[in-house]
N, C-alpha and C positions, 0 to 999 in steps of 0.2 A: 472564498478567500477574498479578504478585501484588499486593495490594489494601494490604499495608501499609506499600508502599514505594514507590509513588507516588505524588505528588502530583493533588489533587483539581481535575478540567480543568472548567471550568463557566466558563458566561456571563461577560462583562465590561464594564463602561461606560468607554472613553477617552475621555476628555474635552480638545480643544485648549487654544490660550490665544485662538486665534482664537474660539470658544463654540460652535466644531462639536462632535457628541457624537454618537457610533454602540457598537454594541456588537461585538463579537467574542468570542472563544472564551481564556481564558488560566487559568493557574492563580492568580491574584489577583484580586479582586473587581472594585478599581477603576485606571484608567493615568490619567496626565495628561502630554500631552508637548507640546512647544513647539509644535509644525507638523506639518498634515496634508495629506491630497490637496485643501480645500477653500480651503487658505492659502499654500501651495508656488508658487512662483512657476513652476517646472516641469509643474506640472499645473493651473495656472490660465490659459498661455499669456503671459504678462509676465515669460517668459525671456529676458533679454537676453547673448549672448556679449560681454562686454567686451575687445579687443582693449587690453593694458594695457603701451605705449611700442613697438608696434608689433613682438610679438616673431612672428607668424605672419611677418611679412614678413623680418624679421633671420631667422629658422628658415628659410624660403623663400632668402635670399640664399647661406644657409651651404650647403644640404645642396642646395638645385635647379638648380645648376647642375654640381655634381660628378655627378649623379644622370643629368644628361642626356648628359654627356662621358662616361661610363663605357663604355668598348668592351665587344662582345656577346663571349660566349665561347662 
C-alpha cells in the first residue's frame, strides 16, 4: 500500500444529538450524526409497525386469495 495516497485511518469520536459518544476507527477526527444504537427506536425495542389505512389487509385481500385458488402444476 502506498503511504501517499491514502488517507490517514486513526481514531474517532461520534458524537449523537442524543449526548451518547463512542469512539471508532475513520479517517476524520470527529462524526456527529443524528441517531445511534442508544436512541434508534430499533435498538431500544419502542419499535412500533404502524399498520397505516389498513394496507397489510387490502395487500392481504388483493393477492390472498388468488394465491390460494391458484391450481398446482
Amino acid at each position: 500500500m502506498k503511504d501517499s495516497i491514502h488517507p490517514k485511518y486513526a481514531p474517532c469520536e461520534v458524537s449523537c444529538a442524543c449526548g451518547n459518544v463512542f469512539q471508532t476507527r475513520s479517517v476524520k477526527p470527529q462524526l456527529k450524526v443524528d441517531i445511534c444504537s442508544n436512541c434508534h427506536p430499533f435498538f431500544t425495542g419502542k419499535h412500533k409497525v404502524v399498520d397505516t389505512a389498513g394496507r397489510i389487509e387490502r395487500f392481504n385481500r388483493k393477492y390472498g386469495k388468488t394465491a390460494a385458488a391458484a391450481p398446482a402444476k
